[in-house]
C-alpha positions as semicolon CSV with decimal commas, in nm:
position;residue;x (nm);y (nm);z (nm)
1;X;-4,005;-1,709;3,039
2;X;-4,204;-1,970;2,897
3;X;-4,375;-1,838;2,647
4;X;-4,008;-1,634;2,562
5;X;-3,875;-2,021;2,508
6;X;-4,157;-2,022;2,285
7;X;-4,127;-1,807;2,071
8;X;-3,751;-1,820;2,026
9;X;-3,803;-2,173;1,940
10;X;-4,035;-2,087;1,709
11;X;-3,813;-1,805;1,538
12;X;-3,537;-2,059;1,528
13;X;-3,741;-2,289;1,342
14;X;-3,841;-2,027;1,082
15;X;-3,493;-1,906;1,012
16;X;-3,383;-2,259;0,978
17;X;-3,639;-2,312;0,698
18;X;-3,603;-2,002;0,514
19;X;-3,355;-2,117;0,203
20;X;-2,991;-1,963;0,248
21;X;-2,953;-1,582;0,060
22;X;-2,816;-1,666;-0,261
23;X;-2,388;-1,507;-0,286
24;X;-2,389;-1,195;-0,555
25;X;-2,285;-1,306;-0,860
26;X;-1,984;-1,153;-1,044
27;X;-1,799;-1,174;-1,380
28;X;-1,479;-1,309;-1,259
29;X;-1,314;-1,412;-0,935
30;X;-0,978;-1,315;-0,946
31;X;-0,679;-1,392;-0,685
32;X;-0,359;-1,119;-0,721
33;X;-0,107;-1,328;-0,596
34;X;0,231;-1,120;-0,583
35;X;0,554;-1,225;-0,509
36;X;0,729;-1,073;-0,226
37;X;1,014;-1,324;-0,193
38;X;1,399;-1,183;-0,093
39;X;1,473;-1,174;-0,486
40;X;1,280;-0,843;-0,467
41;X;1,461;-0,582;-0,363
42;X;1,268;-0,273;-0,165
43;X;1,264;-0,118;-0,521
44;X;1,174;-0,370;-0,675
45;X;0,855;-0,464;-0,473
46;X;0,755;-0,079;-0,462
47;X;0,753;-0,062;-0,824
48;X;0,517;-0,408;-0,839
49;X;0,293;-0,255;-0,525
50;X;0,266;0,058;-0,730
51;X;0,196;-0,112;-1,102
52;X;-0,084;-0,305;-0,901
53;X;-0,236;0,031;-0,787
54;X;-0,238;0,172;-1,093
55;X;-0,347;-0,127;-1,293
56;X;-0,651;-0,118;-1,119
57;X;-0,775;0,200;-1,178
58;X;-0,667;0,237;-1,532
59;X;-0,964;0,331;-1,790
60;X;-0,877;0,041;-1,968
61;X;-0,917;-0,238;-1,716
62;X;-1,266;-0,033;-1,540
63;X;-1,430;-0,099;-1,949
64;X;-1,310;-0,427;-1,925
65;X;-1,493;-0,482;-1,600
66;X;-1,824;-0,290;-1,743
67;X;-1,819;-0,502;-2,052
68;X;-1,889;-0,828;-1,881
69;X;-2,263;-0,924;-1,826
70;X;-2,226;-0,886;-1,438
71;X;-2,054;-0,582;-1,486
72;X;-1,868;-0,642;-1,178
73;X;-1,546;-0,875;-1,069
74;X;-1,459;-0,974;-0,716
75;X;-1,057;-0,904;-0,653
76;X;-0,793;-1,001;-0,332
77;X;-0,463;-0,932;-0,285
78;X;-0,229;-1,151;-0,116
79;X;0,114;-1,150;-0,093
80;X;0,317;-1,509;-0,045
81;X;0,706;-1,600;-0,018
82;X;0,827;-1,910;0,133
83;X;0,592;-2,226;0,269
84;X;0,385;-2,092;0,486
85;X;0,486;-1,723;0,447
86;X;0,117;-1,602;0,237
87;X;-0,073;-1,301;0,382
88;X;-0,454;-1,179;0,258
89;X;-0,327;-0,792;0,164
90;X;-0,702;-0,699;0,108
91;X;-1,006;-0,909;0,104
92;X;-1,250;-0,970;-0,131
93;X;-1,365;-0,657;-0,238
94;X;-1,625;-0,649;-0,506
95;X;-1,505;-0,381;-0,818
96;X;-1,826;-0,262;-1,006
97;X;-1,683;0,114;-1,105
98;X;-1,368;0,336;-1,102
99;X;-1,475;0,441;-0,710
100;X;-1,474;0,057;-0,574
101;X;-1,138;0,054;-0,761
102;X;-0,953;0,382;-0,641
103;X;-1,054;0,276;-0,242
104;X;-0,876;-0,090;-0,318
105;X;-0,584;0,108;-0,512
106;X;-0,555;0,304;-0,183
107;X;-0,602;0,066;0,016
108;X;-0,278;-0,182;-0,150
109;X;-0,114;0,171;-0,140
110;X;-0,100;0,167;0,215
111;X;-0,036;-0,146;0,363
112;X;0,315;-0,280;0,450
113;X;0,501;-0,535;0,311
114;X;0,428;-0,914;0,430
115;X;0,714;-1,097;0,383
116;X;1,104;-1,165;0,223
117;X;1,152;-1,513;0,237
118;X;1,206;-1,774;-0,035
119;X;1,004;-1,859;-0,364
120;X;0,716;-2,108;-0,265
121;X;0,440;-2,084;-0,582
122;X;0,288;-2,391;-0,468
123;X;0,228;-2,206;-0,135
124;X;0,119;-1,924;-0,361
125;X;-0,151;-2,179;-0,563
126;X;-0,259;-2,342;-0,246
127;X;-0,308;-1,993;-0,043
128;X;-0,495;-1,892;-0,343
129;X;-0,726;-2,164;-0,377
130;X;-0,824;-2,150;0,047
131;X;-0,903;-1,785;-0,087
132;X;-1,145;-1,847;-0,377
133;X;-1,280;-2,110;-0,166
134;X;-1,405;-1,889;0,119
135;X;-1,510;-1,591;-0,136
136;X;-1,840;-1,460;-0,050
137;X;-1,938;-1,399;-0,428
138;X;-2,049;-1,658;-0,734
139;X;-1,841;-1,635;-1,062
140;X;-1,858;-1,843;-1,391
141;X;-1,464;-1,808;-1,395
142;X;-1,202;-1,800;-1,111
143;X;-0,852;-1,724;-1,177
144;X;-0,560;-1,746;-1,003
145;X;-0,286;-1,436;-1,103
146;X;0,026;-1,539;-1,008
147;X;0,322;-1,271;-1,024
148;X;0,695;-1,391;-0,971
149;X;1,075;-1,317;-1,063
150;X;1,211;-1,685;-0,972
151;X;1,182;-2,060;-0,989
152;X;0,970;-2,272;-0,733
153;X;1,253;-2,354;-0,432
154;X;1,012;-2,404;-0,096
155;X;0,703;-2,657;-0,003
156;X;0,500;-2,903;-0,185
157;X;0,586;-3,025;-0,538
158;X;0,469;-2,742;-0,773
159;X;0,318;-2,900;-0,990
160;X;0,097;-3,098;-0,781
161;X;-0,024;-2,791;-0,643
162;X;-0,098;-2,690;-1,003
163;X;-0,307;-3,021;-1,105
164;X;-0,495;-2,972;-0,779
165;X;-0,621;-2,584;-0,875
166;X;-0,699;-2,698;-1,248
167;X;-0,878;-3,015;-1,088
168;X;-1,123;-2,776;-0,971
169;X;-1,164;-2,573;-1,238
170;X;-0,924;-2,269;-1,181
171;X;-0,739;-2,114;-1,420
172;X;-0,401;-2,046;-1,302
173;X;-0,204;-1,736;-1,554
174;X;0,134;-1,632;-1,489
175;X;0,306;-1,256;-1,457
176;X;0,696;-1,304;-1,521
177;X;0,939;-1,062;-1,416
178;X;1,212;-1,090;-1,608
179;X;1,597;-0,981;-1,410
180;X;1,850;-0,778;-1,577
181;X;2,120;-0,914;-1,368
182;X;2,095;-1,314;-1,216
183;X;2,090;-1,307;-0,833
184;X;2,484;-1,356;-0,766
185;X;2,416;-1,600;-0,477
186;X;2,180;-1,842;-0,745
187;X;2,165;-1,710;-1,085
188;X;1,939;-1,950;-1,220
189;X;1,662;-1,866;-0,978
190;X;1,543;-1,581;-1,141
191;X;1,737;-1,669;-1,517
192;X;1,634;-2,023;-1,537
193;X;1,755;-2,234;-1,873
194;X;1,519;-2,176;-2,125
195;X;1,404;-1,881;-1,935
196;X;1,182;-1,772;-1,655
197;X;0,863;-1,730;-1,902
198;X;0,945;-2,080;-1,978
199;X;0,902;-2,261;-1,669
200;X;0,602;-2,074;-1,581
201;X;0,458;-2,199;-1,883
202;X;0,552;-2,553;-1,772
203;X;0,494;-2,525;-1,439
204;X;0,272;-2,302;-1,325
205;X;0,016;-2,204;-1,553
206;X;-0,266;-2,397;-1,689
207;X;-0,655;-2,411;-1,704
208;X;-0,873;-2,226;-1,983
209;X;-0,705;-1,962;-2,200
210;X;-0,441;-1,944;-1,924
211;X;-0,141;-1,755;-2,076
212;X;0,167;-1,592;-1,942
213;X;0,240;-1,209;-1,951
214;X;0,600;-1,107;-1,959
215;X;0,714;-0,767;-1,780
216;X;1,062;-0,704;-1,930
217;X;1,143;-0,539;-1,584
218;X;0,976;-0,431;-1,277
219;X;1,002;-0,084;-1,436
220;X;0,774;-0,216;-1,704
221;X;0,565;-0,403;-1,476
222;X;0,219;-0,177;-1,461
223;X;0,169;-0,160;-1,828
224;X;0,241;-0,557;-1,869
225;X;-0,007;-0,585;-1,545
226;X;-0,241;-0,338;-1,730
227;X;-0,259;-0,575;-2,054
228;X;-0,280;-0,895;-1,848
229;X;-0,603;-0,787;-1,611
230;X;-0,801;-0,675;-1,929
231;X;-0,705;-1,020;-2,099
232;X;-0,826;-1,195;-1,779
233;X;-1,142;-0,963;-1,715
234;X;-1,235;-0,988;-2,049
235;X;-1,175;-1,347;-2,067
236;X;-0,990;-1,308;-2,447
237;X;-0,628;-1,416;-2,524
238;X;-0,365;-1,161;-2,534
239;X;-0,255;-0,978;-2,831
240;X;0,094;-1,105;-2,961
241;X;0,237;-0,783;-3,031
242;X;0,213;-0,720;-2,643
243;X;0,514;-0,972;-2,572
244;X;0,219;-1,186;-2,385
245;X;0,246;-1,596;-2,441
246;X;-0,032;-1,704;-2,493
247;X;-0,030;-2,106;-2,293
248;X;0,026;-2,412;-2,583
């Protein structure tokens, strides 16, 4: 038993001096934040779950992954509504090919819906930055992706939460959904003055190149997604002729 002590003293000792395994570096960390607050209607939220699928498998977003020196990105999904109400969807899951991509698409496929509460973004930014905090990979950039169809109305002052992430060095880009009709119970939720694309601009986005995409529905929401991950992966500002706003 002695000798046992011994050597598992010993062991300990080496372990403890052996440096720490570097994390695998990636291209891009990137946090899909998606709104699942009780503006979006079962429709509504099927149609986003679905664009996200899709957008992540499309030809077009797998070059844009290949083309970075890396040749990899590190994606999670999370789903957020009111303070307090954010849920990690999937993990980290490292995306280096259209295979690692089709098992997260069926993976986001498959899981249920988190919540349908009210519109916390700060919740959203906060959730997101525990997230990119705790990632097991290394990145040069790490963005936030923040999908919504309303205004801020739950938990911390936005834009603290805002000045915090770009404090850090996080680049925080917006996906507005715009609403054919205004909610009847608070019309300027999700129809602002000046417009939803707007106030994100204001109040959400911010850091490097951040930008806002604009979906002119949920129907149209997997092509706008489509354009807005290849602008993030590739780490290039959005065409204008893609109804993208590029941040002042």
């Amino acid at each position: 038993m002695a000798m046992l002590r011994v050597f598992l003293t010993v062991l300990t000792l080496i372990s403890s001096a052996l440096p720490a395994r570097a994390a695998e570096m990636v291209d891009l960390l990137l946090v899909l934040a998606a709104d699942v607050s009780r503006s979006v209607d079962h429709p509504k939220f099927q149609l986003q779950r679905d664009g996200y699928a899709a957008a992540i498998t499309d030809p077009r977003v797998i070059n844009a992954i290949m083309s970075g020196a890396n040749r990899k990105i590190a994606v999670c999904f999370v789903e957020w509504s009111g303070a307090g109400a954010q849920k990690i969807v999937i993990d980290w899951t490292l995306i280096d090919g259209l295979e690692a991509a089709r098992k997260f698409s069926d993976s986001l496929v498959e899981a249920p819906r988190s919540f349908a509460d009210r519109t916390s973004i700060s919740g959203a930014i906060d959730f997101s930055m525990q997230m990119l905090a705790r990632a097991p990979f290394e990145a040069p950039r790490r963005t936030i992706d923040v999908s919504g169809d309303g205004t801020h109305n739950s938990g911390r002052g936005l834009l603290a939460a805002r000045e915090d992430a770009l404090a850090q060095g996080v680049t925080i880009n917006g996906l507005v959904i715009l609403s054919d009709k205004p909610l009847p119970w608070n019309p300027e939720h999700t129809n602002p003055p000046g417009g939803l694309a707007r106030y994100f601009q204001d109040n959400v986005i911010g850091g490097p190149g951040a930008f806002v995409t604009v979906a002119e529905g949920f129907k149209s929401f997997g092509q706008a997604l489509i354009s807005k991950l290849i602008a993030e992966i590739a780490s290039s500002p959005p065409p204008a002729t893609t109804g993208l706003a590029a941040h002042p």
